[in-house]
Structures are given as C-alpha cells and as structure tokens.
C-alpha positions as CSV (number, residue, x, y, z in Angstrom):
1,X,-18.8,-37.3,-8.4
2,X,-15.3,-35.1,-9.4
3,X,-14.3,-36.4,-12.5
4,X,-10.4,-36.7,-13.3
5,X,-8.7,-35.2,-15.9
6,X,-5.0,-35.8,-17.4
7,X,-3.6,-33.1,-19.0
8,X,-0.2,-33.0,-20.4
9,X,1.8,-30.0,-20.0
10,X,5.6,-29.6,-21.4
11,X,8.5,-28.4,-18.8
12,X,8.3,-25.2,-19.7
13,X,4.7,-24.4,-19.0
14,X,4.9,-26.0,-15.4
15,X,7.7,-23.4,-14.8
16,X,5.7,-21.2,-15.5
17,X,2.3,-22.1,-13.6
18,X,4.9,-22.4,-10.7
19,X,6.8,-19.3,-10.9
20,X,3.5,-17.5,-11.4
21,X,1.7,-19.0,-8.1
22,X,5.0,-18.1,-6.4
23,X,5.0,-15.0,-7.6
24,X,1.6,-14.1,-6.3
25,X,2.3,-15.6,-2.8
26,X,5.4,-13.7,-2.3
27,X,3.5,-10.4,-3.3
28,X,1.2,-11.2,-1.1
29,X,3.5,-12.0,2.0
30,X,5.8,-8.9,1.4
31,X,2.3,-6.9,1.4
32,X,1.3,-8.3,4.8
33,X,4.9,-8.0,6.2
34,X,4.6,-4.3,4.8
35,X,0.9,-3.4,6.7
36,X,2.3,-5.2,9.9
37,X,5.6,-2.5,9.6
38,X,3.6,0.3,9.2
39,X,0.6,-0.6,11.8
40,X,3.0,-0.3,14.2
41,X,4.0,3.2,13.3
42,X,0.5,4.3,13.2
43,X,1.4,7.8,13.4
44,X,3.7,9.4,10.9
45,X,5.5,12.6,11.2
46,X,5.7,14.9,7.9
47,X,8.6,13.7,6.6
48,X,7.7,10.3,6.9
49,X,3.9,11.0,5.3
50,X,5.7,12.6,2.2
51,X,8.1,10.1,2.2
52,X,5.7,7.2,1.8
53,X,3.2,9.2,-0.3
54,X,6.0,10.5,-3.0
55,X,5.3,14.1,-3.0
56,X,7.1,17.2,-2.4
57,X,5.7,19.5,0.6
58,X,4.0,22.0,-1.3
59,X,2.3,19.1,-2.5
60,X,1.0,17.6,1.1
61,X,0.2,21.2,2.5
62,X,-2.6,21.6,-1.0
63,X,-3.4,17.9,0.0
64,X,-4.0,19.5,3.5
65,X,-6.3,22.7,2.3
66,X,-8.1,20.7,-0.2
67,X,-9.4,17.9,2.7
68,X,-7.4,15.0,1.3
69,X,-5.4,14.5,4.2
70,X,-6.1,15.6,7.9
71,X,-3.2,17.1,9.9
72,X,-2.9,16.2,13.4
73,X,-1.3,19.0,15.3
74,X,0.8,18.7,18.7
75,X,2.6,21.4,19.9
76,X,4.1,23.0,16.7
77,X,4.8,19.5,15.6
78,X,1.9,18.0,12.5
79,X,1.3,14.2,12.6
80,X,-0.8,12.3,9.9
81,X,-2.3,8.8,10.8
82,X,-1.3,6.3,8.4
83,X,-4.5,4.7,7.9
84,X,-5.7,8.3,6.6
85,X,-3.0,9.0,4.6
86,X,-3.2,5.4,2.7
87,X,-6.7,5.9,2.8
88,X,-6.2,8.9,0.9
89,X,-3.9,7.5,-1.6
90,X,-6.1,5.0,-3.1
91,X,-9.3,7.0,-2.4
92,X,-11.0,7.4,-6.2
93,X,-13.7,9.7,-5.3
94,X,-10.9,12.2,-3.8
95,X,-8.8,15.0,-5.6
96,X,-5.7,15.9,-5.1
C-alpha cells in the first residue's frame, strides 16, 4: 500500500516546481513543433544546410571532403538531407 505524505512547501518554492515543469514541457513542445517543420523540408538546399548548421561555406565544403556531410547533386544544384545533416551535427564519433 502507497503511503501519503504532507509536505509543506512556502509560495515561492511551488513557483518554482511549476515554472520549472512548464518550462520543460514548453521545450519539449517547441522541439516537436521544430522536427515537424523541418520533416517536411526533408531536403535542404546549401543555403539552407549552412543556415541551420551555423557555418560559413568554406566550412560545409571541408565538412563535405572530410565525409561528415554527403552532398546530393542534381543538375549543378547540391542538396543535403536534413536527417544527415542533424545527424551530423550531434554525431560524437565524427570530425569536423
């Protein structure tokens, strides 16, 4: 059997508790709302992969030569998938 406990907490630190749990849930909401944005743009141009990654061009093309991200060429047009090239952002065991 759950036993019951009472605690007594001042104003202040159920503020807190509650500004904390909301602080977590809207994190996680604006998170989702984020991956559902970019899911539906699966495929990103150049501008828009070093855009989203924060790095200059000379940047993405050593990124590029060194195997971190994988170009995906159309015409004379280069694509990235944005599954790669998040994949590639958090990747630890990758250099860039």
């Amino acid at each position: 059997m759950s036993e019951l406990r009472i605690v007594t907490l001042s104003i202040s630190e159920i503020k807190a508790i509650i500004l904390e749990s909301q602080k977590v849930l809207l994190e996680q909401v604006a998170k989702q709302i984020c991956d559902a944005q970019n899911q539906e743009k699966e495929i990103l141009t150049r501008k828009a992969a070093v855009e989203l990654l924060d790095i200059s061009y000379p940047c993405m093309y050593d990124w590029i030569e060194n195997g971190c991200l994988k170009p995906y060429k159309m015409g004379n047009r280069t694509y990235f998938k944005y599954s790669e090239v998040m994949e590639a952002l958090f990747s630890s065991n990758r250099t860039a």
